[in-house]
Backbone as a printed PyTorch tensor [residue, N CA C, xyz], in Angstrom:
tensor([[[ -0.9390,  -7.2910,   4.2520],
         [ -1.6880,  -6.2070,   4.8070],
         [ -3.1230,  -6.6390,   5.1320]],

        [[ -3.5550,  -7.8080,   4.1390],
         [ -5.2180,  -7.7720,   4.2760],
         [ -4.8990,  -8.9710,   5.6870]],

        [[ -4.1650,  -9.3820,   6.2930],
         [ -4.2800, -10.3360,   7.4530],
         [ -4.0620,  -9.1500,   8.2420]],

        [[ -3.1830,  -8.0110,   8.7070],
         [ -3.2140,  -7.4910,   9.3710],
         [ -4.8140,  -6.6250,   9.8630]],

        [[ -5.4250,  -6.0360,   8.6000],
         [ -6.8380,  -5.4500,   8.7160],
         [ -7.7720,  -6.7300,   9.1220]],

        [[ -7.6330,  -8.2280,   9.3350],
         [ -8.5470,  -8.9700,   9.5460],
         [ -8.4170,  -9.2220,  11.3820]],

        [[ -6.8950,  -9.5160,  11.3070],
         [ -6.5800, -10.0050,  12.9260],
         [ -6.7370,  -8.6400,  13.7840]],

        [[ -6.3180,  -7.1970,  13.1780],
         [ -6.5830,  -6.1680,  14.2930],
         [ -8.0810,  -5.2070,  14.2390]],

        [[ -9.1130,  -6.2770,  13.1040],
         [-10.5030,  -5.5880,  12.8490],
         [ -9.8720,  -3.9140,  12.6880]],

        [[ -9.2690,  -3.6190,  12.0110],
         [ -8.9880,  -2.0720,  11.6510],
         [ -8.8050,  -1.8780,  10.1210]],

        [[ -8.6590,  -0.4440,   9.8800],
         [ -8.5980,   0.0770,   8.3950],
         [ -6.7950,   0.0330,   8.7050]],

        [[ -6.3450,  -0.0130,   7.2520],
         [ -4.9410,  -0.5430,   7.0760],
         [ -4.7850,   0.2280,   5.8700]],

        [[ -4.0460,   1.3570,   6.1620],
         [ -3.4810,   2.2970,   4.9750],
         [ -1.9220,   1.8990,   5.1950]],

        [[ -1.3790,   1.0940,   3.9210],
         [  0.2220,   0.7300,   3.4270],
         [  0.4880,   1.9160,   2.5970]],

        [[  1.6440,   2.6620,   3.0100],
         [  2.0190,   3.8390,   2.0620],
         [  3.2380,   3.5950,   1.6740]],

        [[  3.4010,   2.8980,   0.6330],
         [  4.6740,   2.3880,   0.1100],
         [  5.4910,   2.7930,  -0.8640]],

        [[  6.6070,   3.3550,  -0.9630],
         [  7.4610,   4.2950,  -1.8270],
         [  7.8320,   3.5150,  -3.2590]],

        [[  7.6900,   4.3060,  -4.0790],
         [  8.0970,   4.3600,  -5.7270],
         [  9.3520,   4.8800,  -5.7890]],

        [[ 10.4450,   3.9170,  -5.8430],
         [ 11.8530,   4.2280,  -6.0530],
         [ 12.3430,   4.1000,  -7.1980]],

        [[ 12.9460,   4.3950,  -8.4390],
         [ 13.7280,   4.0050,  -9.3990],
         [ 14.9990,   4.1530,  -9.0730]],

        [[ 15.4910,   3.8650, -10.0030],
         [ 17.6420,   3.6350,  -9.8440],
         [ 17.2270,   5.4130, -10.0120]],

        [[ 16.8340,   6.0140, -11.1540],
         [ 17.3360,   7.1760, -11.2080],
         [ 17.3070,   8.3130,  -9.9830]],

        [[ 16.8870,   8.0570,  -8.9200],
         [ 16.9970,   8.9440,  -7.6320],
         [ 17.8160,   8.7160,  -6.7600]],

        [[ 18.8740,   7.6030,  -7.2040],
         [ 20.0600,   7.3990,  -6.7990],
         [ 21.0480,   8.2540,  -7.2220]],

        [[ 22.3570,   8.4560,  -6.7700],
         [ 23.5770,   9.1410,  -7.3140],
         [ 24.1840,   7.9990,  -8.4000]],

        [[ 24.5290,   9.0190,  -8.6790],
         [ 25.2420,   8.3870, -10.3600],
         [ 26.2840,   7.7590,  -9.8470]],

        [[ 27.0170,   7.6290,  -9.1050],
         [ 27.6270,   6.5260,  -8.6790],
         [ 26.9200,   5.2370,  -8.1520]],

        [[ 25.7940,   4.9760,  -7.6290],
         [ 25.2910,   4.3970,  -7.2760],
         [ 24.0590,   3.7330,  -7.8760]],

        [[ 24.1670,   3.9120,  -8.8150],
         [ 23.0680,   3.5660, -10.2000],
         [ 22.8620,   2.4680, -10.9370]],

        [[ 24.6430,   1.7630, -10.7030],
         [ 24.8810,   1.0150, -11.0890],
         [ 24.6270,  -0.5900, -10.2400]],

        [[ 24.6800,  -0.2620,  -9.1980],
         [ 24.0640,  -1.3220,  -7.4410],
         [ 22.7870,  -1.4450,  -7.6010]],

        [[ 22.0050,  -0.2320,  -8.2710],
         [ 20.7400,  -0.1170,  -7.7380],
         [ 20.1890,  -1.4480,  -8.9760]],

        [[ 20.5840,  -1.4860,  -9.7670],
         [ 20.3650,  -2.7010, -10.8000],
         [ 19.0740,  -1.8650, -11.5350]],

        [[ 17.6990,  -3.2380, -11.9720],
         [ 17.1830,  -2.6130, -12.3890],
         [ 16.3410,  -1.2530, -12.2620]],

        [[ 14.9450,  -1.1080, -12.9200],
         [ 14.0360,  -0.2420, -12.1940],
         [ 12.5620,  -0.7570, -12.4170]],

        [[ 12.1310,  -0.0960, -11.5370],
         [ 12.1200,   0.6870, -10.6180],
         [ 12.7450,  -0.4330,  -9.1910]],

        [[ 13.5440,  -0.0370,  -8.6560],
         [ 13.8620,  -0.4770,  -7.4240],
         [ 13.0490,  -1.0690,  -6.2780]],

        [[ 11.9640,  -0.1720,  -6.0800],
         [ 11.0250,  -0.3760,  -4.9290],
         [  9.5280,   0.0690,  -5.6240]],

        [[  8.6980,  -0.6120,  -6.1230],
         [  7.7110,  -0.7640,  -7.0780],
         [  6.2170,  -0.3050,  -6.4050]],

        [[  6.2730,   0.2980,  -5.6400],
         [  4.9060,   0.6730,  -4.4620],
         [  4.0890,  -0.3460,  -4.3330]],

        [[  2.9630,  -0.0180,  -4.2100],
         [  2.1310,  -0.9380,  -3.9200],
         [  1.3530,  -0.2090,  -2.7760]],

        [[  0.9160,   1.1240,  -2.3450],
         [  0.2320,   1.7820,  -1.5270],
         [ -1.2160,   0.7380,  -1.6270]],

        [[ -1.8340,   0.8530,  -0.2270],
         [ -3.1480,   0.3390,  -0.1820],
         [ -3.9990,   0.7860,   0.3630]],

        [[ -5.2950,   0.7380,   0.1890],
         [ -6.1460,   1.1870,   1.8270],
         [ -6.9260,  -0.6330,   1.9520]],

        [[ -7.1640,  -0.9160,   3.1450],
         [ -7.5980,  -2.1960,   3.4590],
         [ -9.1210,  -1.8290,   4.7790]],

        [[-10.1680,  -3.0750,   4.3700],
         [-11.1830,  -2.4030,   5.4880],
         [-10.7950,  -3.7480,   6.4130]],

        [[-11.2840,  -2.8950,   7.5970],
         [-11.6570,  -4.2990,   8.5880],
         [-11.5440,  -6.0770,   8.2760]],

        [[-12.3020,  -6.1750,   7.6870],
         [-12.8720,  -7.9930,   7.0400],
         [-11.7100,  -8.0300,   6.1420]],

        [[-10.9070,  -6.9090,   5.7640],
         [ -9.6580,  -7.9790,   4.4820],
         [ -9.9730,  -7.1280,   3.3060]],

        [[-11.1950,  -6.7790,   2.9360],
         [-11.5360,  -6.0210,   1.6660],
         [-10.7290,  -4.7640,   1.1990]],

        [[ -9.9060,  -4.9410,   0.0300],
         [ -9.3960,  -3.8220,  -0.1520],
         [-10.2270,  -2.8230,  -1.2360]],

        [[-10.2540,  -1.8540,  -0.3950],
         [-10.8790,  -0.4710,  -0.7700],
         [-10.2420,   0.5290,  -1.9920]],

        [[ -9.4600,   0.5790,  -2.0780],
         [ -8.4580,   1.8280,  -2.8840],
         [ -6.9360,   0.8030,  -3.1290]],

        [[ -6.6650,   1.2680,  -4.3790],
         [ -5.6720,   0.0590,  -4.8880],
         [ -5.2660,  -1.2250,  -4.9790]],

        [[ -4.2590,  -1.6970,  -4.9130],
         [ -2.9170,  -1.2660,  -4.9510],
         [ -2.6710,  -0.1630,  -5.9310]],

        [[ -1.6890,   0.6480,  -6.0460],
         [ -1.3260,   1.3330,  -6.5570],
         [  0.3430,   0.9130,  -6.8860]],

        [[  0.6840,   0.5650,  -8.3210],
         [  1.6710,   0.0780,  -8.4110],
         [  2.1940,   1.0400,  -9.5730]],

        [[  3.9350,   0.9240,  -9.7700],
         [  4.7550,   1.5120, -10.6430],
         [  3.6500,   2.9830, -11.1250]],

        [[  3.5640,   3.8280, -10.3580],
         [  2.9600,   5.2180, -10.6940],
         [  3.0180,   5.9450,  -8.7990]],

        [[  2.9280,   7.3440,  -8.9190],
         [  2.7930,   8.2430,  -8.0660],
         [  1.2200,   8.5910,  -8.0000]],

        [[  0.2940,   8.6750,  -6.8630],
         [ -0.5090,   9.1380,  -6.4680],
         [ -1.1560,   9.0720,  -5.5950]],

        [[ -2.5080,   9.3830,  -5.4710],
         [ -3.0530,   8.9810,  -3.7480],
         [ -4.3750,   8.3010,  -3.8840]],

        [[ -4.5530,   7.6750,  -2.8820],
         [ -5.6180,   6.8410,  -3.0890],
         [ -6.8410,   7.5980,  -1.4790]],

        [[ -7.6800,   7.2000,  -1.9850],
         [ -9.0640,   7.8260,  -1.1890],
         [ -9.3230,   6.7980,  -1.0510]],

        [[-10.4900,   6.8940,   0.1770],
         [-11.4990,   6.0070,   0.3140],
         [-12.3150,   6.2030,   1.2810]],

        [[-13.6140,   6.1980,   1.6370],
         [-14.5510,   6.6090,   2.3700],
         [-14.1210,   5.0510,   3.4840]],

        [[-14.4760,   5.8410,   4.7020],
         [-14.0570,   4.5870,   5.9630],
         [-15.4330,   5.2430,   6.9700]],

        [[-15.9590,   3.9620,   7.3780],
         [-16.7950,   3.8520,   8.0800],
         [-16.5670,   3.2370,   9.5720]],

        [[-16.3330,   3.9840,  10.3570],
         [-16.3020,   2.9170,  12.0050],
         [-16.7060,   2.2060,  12.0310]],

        [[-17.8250,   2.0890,  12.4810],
         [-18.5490,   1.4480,  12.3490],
         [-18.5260,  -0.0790,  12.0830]],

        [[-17.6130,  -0.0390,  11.0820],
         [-17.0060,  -1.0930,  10.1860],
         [-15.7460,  -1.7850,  11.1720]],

        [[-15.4810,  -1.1490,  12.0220],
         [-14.7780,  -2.2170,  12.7560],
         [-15.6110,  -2.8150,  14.0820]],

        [[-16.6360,  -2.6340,  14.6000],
         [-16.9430,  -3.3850,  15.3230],
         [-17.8900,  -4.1910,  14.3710]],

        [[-18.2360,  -3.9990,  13.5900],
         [-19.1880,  -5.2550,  13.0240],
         [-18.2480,  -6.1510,  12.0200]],

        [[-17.1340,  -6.1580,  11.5650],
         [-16.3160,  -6.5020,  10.2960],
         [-16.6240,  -7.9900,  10.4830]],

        [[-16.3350,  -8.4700,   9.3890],
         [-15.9160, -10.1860,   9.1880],
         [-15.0750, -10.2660,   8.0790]],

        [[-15.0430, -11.5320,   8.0400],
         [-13.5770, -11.3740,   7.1070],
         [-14.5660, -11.8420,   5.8300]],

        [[-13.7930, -11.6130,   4.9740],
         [-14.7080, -10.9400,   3.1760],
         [-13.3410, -11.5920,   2.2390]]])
């Protein structure tokens, strides 16, 4: 994510899902192997690469962060 916020000089919000086996069907619980399945990792990223707000891993919530324009025409990589 932080190469993508460097090569397109933009803010880079990754909103990435928290899966466990248990939101699977009980038939299917057993495929899903361990847990959590899909482990998040939400981000916010600035311009230059700098990450602002998280990662946010194995938990539910939201991440903030104050974003400045600004910040993409002047960015460098950080």
């Amino acid at each position: 994510m932080q190469h993508i916020a460097i090569e397109g000089r933009c803010y880079v919000l990754a909103c990435n899902q928290l899966i466990t086996k248990e939101a699977y069907p009980e038939d299917l619980r057993s495929e899903a192997g361990g847990t959590p399945v899909c482990s998040g990792g939400s981000v916010i990223i600035a311009p230059g690469g700098k990450v602002i707000a998280g990662p946010l891993f194995n938990q539910e919530g939201v991440l903030y962060a104050d974003i400045h324009l600004e910040e993409v025409l002047t960015s460098s990589i950080t």
